[in-house]
VOTOR-837912 format. One record per atom (N, C-alpha, C, CB): residue in one letter; x, y, z. Coordinates in steps of 0.1 Angstrom, whole numbers, plus 5000, padded with zeros to 4 digits. Glycine has a CB too. Example, Ala and Ser with C-alpha at 12.3 -4.5 7.8 and 13.67 -1.06 7.14 Angstrom:
2
a513249435078a512349555078a513249675078a511349555090s512849785071s513749895071s512950005079s514149945057
// end
This chain:
362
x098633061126x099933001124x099932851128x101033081132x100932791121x100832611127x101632581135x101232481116x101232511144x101832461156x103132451153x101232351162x104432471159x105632481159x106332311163x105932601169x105332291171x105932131170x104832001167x106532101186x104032061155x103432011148x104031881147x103232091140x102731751148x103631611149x102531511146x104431581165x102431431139x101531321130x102231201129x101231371116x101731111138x102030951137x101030891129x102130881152x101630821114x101030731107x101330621110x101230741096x100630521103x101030381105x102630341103x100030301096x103430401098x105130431095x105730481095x105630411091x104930581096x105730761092x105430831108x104530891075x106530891110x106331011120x106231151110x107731031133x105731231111x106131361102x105831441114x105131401088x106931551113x107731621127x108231731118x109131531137x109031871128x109831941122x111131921123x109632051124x111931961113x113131901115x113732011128x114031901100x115231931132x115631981142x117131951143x114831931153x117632041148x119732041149x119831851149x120632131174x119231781154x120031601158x119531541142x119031461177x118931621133x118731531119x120131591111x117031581108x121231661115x122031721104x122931581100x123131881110x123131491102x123431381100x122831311089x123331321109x121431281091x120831191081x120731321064x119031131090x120431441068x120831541060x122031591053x120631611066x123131531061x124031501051x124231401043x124931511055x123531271049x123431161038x122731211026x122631051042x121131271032x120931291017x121431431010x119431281013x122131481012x122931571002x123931480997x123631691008x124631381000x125831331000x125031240986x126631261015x123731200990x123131050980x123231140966x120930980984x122831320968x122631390959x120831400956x123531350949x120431380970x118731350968x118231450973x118031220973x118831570975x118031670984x117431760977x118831750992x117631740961x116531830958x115031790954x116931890948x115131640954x113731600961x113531580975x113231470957x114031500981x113531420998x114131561006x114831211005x114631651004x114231811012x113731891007x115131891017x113232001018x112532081009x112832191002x111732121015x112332270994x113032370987x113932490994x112132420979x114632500988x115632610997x116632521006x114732721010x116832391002x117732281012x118632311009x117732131012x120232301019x121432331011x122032211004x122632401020x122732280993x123532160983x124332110987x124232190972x125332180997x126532171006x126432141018x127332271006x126932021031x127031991040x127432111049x127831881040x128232221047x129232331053x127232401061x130732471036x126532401049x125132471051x124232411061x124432471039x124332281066x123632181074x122932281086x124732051080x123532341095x124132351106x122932461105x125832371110x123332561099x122232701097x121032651091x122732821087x120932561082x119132551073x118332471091x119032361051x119132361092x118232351107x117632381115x118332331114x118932511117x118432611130x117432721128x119532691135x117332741116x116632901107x116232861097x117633031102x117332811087x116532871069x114932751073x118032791045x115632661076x113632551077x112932591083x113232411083x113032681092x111632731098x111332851095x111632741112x111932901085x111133081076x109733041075x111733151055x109532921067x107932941060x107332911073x107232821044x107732871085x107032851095x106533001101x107732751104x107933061102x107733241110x107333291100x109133341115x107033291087x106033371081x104533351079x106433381069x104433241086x102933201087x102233141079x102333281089x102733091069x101933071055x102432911054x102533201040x102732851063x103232711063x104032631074x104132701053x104832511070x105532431077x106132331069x104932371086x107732291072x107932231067x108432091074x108532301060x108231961074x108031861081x109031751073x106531841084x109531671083x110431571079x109531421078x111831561090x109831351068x109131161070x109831141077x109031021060x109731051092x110730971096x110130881098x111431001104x110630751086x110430581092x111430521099x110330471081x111430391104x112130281106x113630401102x111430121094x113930391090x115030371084x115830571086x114630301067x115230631093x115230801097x114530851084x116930891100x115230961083x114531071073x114331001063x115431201070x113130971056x113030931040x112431041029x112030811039x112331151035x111531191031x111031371035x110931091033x110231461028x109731571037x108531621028x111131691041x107631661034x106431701029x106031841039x105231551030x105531931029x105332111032x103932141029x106432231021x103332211041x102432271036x102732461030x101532251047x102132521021x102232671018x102032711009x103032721018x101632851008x100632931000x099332911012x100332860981x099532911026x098332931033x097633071034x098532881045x096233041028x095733221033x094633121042x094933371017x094733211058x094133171071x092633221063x094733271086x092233351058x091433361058x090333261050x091733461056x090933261040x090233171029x089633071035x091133101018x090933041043x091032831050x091532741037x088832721055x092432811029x093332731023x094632721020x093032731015x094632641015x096732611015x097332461005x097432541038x098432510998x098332350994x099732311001x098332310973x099632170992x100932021000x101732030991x100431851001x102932020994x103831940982x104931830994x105032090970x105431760983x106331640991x107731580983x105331490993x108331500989x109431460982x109431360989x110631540980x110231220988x110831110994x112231080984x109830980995x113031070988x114631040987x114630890979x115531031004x114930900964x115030780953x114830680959x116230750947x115830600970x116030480973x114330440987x118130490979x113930530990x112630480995x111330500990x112430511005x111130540977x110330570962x109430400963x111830590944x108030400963x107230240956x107230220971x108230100944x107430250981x106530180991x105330261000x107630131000x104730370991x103730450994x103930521006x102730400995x105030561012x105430691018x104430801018x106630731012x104530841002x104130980999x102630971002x104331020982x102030820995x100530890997x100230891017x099130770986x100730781023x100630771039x100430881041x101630721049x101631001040x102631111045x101231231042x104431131034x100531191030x099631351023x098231311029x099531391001x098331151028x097031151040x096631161052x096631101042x098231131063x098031201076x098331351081x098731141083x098331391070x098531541070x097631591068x099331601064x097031601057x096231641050x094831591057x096631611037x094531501063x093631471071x093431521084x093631371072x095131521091x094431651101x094031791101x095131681110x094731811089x095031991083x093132001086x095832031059x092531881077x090731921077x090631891086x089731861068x090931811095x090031791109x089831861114x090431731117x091131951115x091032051133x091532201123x092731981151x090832281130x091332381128x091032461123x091932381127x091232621111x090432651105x090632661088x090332741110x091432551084x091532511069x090132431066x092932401066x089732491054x088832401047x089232311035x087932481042x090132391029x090732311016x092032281014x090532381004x092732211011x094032161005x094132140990x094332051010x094932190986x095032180972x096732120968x094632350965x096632050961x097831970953x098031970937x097631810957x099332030938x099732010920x100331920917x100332090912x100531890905x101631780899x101831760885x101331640903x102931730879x103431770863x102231650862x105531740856x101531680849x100931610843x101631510839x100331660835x102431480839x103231350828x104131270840x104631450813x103631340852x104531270866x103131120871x104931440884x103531050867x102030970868x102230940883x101930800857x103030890887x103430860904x102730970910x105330870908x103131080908x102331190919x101031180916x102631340920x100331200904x099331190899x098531100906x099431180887x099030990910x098330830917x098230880932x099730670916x099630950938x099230980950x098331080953x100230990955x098231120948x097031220949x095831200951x096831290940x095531100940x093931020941x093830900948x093330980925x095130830954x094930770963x094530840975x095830690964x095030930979x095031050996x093531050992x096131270998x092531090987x091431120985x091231250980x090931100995x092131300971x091931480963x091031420952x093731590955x090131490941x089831520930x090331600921x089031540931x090131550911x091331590902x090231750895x091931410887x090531830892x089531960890x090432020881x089132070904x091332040876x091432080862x093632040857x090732290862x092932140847x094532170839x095332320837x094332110824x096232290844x097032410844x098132420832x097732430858x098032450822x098932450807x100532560811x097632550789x101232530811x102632530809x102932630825x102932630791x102032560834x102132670848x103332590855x100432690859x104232460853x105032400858x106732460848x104432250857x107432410857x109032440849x109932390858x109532600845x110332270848x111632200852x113132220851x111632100847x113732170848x114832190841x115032140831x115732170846x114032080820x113932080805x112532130801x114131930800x112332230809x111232320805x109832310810x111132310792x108932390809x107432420809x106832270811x106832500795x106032270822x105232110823x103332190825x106131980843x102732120819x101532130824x101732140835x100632050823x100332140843x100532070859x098532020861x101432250876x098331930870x097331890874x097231940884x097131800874x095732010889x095332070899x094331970906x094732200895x094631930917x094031860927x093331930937x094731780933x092231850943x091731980959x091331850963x090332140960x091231870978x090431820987x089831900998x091231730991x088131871000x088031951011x087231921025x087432051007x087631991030x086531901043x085631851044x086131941051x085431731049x084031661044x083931591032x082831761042x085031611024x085431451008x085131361016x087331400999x085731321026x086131171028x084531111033x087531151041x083231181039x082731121038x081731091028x082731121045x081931151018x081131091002x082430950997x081231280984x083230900999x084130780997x083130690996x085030751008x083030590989x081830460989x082330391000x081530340974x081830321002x082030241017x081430111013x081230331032x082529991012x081729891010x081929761017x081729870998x080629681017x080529531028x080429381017x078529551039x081329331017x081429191009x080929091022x083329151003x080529001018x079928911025x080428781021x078528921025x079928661026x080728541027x079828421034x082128581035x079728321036x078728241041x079228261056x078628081034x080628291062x080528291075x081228451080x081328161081x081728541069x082628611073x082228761067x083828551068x082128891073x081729001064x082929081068x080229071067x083429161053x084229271051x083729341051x084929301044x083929431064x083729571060x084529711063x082529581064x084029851065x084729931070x085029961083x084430001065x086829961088x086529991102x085730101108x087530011106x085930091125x084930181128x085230221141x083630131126x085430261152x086030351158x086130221170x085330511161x084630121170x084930011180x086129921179x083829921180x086129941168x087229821164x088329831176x088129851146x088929941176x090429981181x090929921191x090530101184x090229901199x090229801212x090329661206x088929801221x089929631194x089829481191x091829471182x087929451177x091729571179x093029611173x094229621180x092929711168x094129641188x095129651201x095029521210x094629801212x093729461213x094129321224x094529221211x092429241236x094829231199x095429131194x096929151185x094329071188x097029291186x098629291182x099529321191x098929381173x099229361208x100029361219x100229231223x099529451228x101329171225x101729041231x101928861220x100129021242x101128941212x101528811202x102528811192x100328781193x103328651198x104528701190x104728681172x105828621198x103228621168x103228631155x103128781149x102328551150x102628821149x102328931147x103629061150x101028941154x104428981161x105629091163x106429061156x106229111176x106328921148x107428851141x107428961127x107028661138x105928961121x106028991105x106029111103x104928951096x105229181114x104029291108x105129431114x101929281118x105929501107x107129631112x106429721123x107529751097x104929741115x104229851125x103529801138x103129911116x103829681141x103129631157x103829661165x102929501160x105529751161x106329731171x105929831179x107729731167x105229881196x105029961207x104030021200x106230051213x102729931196x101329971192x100330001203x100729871183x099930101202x099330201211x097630191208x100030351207x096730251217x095430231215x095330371209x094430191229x095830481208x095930571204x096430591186x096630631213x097430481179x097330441168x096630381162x098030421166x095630281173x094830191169x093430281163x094630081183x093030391170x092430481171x092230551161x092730541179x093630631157x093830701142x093530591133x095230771138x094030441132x093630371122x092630341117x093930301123x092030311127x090130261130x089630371121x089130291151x089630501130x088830611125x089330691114x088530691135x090330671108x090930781097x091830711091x091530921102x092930661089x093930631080x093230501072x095330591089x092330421079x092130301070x090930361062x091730141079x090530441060x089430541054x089730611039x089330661065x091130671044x091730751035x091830651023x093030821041x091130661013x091330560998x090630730987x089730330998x091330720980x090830750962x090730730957x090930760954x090030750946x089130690939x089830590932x088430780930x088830440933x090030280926x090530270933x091130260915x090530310948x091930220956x091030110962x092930310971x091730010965x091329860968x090229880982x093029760973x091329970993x090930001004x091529911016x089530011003x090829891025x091029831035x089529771043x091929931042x089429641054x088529611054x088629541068x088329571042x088029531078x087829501088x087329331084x086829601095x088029211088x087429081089x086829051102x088328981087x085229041098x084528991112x083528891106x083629121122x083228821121x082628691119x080828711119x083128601132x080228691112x078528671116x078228621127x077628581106x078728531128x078428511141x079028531153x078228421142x079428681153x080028761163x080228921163x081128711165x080629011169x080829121164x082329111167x080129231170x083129021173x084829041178x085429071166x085628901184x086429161163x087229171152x088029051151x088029281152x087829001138x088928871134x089928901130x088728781125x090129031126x091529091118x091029181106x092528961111x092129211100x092129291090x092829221073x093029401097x092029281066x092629271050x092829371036x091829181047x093729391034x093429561026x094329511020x093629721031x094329641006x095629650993x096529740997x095129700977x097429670997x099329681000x099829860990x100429460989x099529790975x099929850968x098829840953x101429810969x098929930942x098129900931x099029960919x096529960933x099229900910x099529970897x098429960887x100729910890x097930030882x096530070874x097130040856x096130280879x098330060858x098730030840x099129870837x100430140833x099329830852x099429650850x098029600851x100329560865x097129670858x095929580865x096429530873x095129480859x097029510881x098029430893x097729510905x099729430891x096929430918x097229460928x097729340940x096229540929x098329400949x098729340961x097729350974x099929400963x097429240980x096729220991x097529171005x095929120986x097329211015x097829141025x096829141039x099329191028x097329101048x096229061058x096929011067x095228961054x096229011083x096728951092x095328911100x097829031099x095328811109x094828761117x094728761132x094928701114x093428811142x094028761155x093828631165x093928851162x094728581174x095328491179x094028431179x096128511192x092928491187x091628381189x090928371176x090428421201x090928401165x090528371153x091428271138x090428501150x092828211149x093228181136x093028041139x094828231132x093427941125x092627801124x091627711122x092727761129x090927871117x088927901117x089127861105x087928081118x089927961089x089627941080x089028051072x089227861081x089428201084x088928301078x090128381071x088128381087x091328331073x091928421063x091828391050x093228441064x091628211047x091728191030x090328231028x092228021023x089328241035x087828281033x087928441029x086828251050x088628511040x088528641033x089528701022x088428731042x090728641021x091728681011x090928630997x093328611014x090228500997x088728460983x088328620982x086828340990x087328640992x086728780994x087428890987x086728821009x088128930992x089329010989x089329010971x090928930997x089928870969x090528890954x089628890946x091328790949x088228840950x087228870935x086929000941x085528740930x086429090947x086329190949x087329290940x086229180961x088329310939x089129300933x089129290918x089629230937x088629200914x088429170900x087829200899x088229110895x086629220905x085529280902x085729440897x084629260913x086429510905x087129630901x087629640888x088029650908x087929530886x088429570868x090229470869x088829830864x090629470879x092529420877x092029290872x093829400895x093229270866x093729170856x094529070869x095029240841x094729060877x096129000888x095929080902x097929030881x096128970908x096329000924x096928890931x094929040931x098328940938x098928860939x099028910956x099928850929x100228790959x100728810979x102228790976x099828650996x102828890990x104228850993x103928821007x105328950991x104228641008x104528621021x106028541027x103228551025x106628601041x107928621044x108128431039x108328691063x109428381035x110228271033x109628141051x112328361033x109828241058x109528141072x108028161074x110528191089x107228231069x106428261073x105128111065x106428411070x105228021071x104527901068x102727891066x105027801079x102827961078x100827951082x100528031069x100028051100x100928131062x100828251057x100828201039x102328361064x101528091042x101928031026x100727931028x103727951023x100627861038x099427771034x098027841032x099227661045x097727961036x096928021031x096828051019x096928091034x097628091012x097328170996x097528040991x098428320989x098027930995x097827780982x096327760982x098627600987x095927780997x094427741001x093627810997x094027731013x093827980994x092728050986x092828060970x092728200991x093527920962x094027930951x095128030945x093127950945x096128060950x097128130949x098128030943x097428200961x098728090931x099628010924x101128090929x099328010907x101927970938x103228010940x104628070928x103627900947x105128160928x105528210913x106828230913x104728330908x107728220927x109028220929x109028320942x109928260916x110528370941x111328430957x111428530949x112828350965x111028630960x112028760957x112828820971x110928890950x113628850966x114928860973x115128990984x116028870962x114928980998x114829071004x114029200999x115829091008x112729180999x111429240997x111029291009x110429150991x110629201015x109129231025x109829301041x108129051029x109929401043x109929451054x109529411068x109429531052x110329351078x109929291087x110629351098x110029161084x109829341110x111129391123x112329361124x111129361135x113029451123x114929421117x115329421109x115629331116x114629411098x115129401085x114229401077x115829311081x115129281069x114229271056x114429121052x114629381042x112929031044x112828891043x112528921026x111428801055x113328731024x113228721011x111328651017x114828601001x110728651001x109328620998x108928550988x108828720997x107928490989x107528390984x106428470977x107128280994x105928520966x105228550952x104028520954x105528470941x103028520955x102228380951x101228460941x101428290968x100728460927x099628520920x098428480920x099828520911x097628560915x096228460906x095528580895x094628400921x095228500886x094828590872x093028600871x095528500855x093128750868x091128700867x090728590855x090028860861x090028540864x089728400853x090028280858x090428380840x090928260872x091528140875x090728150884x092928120878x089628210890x089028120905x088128030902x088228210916x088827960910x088027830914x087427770923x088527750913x087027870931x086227870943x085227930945x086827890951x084428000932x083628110937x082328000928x084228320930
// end
């Protein structure tokens, strides 16, 4: 049976079980009318129902043993909820399903949420496999899926049904031990190598996002960063990529082993060729010249993948951040308007693109 207070800190997500002090944010989303995605099935339609699904109806698939059902909570509370069930102990299998609530949809919630789950489910314990479906014609889930790290293994013909009828569905799995067949790769640079983190890092990850107030200024997730998130990052969340995802990448110096920071893809749409890059730097590494050195890195790598465009959002005040992407050939392309997620809120952003074919530095 799964732990009753089963609890997974992502880099933005808590995922927890729900509990009597969420019937609030639960009535929002009944009220948005989003509960029959961002809760889980069997959620009530009606607020009058709050009070009882908290206390009881959400925790059946837990007292029957064959699951759990867990709430997202970011920054902003509940966004969300993701279930494991159909567990048979014996087998060591079980699949995932998820929802996030319309209005926090495109900022990769879902896939975070199925990879810190789904990564401990294999870690510990006695699951071997996870398995994930999804309407064939739902491309979004389809993406999250092969971003978490599942394989896609077949086609299920008319085994889905909506409310305008019969859907295929795509059968996904993932099993213990996928993640380390993942390629794992090292870009190099005349002073700088990308590569994959690695469990030393974490310490290097932690003495440079505790205390610096740049970094507390931009970055949402530095707020009460822990050597224990630094930890899951190092060793598992910055790992978790699917097949074509950009990934993520440890900036260090040749001539040193200190971590200089970090640089990975934000986000990817595969039908634009368009991906997003971002990056940060720490305190004793910046004014070197390794962020426009490795965001170069970064973007032909990238191209090299196949995208057509890769672009940055960096915050309106955020100056050092803009003179970078002019400096790694980044063409400024306008504002967009309370975009970028920052502690407190939210910052209008500065665009900046570049098209394969425009480098001019390589």
């Amino acid at each position: 049976m799964f732990d009753e207070r089963l609890t997974i800190n992502t880099e933005r997500l808590i995922l927890r079980p729900f509990r009597p002090g969420d019937a609030g944010q639960v009535r929002a989303v009944i009220e948005d009318g989003a509960h029959p995605t961002a809760l889980p099935p069997g959620a009530p339609g009606h607020p009058s129902a709050i009070a009882q699904w908290l206390s009881h109806g959400v925790h059946e698939l837990w007292r029957s043993g064959q699951g759990i059902h867990l709430a997202m909570h970011a920054r902003d509370g509940v966004v969300g909820s993701i279930s494991v069930f159909k567990t048979l102990w014996g087998a060591g299998t079980a699949e995932v399903g998820y929802g996030v609530h319309p209005a926090y949809r495109r900022r990769g919630y879902a896939t975070e949420a199925v990879r810190g789950l789904v990564g401990r489910l294999l870690g510990e314990g006695p699951l071997r496999r996870i398995e994930l479906r999804a309407n064939a014609d739902n491309l979004a889930s389809v993406r999250v899926a092969e971003k978490a790290g599942f394989t896609r293994e077949g086609l299920l013909r008319g085994a889905g049904f909506e409310d305008d009828g019969p859907h295929d569905l795509v059968v996904f799995g993932r099993l213990r031990g996928d993640e380390r067949w993942v390629p794992r790769r090292r870009i190099e640079s005349e002073r700088l190598v990308l590569r994959p983190f690695a469990r030393r890092d974490a310490f290097d990850v932690v003495e440079a996002v505790k205390g610096d107030s740049e970094i507390a200024r931009w970055m949402p997730w530095a707020e009460g960063y822990t050597l224990e998130r630094a930890l899951e990052w190092c060793t598992r969340l910055a790992h978790a990529n699917g097949p074509g995802y950009g990934g993520n990448f440890a900036i260090q110096p040749k001539d040193g082993e200190r971590l200089a920071g970090a640089i990975g893809v934000q986000r990817e749409d595969h039908e634009r060729g368009d991906a997003e890059l971002g990056y940060w730097i720490a305190p004793w590494a910046r004014r070197k010249g390794y962020a426009v050195e490795a965001t170069q890195l970064a973007a032909a790598y990238l191209f090299d993948l196949g995208f057509h465009r890769v672009h940055l959002l960096v915050a309106t005040g955020n100056r050092a951040s803009q003179a970078v992407a002019r400096k790694a050939g980044f063409i400024e392309e306008g504002i967009m308007r309370q975009v970028l997620p920052i502690p407190g809120g939210w910052a209008d952003a500065v665009l900046f693109g570049m098209l394969n074919g425009e480098i001019s530095w390589q």
